[in-house]
C-alpha positions in Angstrom: 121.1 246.9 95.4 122.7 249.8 97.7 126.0 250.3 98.8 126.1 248.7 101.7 123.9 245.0 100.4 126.9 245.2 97.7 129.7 245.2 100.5 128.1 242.5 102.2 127.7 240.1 99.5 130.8 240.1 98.2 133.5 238.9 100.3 136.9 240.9 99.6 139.4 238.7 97.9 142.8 241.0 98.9 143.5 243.9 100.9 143.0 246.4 97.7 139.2 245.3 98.0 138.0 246.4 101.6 135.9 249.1 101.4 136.5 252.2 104.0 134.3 252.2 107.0 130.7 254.2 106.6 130.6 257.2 108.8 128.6 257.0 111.9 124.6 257.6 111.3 125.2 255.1 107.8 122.6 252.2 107.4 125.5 249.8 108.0 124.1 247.2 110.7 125.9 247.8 114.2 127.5 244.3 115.8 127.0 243.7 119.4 129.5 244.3 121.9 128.9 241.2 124.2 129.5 237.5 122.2 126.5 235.4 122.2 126.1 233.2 125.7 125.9 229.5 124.3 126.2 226.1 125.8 129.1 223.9 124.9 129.3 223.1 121.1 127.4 219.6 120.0 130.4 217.9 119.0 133.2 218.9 121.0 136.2 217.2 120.3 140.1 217.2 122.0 142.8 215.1 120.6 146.1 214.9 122.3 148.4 214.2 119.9 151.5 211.9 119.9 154.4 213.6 122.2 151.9 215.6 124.0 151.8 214.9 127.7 149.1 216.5 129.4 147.8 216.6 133.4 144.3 217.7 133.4 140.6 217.6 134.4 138.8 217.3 130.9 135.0 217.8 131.0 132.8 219.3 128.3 134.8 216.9 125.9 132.4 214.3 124.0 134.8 213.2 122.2 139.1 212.9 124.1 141.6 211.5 121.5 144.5 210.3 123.2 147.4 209.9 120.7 149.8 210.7 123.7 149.8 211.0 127.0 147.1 212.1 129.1 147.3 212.3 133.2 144.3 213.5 134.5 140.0 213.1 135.4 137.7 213.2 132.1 133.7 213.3 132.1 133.0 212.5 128.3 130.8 210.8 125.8 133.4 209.2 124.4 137.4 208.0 125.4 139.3 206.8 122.2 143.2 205.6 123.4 145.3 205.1 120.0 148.1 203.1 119.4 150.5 204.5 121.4 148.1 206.5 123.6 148.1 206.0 127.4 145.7 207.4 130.2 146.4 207.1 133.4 143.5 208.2 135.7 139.8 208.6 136.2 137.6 208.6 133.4 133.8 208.1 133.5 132.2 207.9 129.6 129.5 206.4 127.9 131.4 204.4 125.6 135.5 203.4 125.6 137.8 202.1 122.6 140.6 200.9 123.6 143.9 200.5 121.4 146.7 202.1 123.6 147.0 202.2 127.5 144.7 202.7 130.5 145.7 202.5 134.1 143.2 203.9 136.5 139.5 203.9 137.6 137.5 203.6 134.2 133.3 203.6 134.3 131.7 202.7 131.1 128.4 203.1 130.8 127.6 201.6 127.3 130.3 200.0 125.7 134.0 199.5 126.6 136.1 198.1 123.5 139.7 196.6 124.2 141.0 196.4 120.5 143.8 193.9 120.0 146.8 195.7 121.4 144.9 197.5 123.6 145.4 197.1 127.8 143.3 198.2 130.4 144.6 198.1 134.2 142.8 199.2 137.4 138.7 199.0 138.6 136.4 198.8 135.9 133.2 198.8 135.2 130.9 198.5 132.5 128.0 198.2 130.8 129.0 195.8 127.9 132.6 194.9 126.8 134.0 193.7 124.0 137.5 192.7 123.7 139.4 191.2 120.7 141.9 188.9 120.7 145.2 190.1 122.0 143.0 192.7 123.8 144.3 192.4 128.0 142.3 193.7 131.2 143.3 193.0 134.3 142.2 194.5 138.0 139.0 194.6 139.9 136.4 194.4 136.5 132.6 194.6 137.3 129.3 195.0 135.2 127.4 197.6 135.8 124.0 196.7 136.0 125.2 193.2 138.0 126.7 196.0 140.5 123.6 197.8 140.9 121.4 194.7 141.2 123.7 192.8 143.9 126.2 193.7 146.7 127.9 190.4 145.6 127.9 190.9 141.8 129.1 187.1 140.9 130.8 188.6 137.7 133.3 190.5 139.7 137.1 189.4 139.6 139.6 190.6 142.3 142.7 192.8 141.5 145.4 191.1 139.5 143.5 188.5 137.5 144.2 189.2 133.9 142.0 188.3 130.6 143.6 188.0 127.6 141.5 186.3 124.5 
């Protein structure tokens, strides 16, 4: 094993350890000057934790954590309010859970959960909900595919009519 294999498979533990640099013309591979172009990471998450207020367009997110307060537009996989958490806003997801706050416009496309605790205020809609007891939504609440199907959906409720179960 050269030199150079040895330096590379052998992480240094302390400063004492780095070897010096090779002179130029050594066998030591060059690194390229311009980062690798990649798409978003699989995976993306953002958690805004308690005390945090933040005003914000979020996309690129598949996952938004709201612990505290978030202010804002979000194009995501997934919205997750905590306990505590509040959104106030636009979001548009595939799938919602619900334990905290949401006042706004929310579009679900697969499931919306309202946990118990959890209250969700404004135009909805959705492609299958779920809410557990103590769970509250109240506002204009439609079901997606009923919405697409009929001008009239019969499973729309006007603004201020509140479910609680």
């Amino acid at each position: 094993m050269s030199d150079v294999e040895q330096i590379q498979a052998v992480p240094a533990r302390s400063l004492n350890e780095i070897h010096p640099v090779p002179l130029s013309g050594s066998t030591m591979p060059q690194r390229n000057p311009e980062p690798p172009h990649q798409a978003r990471s699989v995976g993306a998450r953002m958690i805004v934790g308690p005390g945090i207020k933040l005003k914000s367009e979020i996309s690129d997110c598949d996952t938004l954590v709201v612990e505290g307060t978030v202010d804002g537009t979000l194009t995501s996989e997934v919205l997750a309010i905590s306990e505590g958490g509040i959104f106030t806003g636009t979001a548009k997801v595939t799938d919602a859970e619900i334990y905290g706050r949401f006042v706004g416009e929310l579009k679900v496309k697969g499931v919306l959960h309202i946990r118990s605790g959890g209250h969700v205020e404004g135009t909805v809609k959705y492609g299958r909900i779920e809410v557990e007891s103590g769970g509250e939504i109240a506002g204009m609440i439609t079901r997606e595919d009923a919405a697409a199907a009929s001008p009239n959906p019969a499973n729309t409720e006007p603004a201020g009519v509140s479910r609680s179960t």
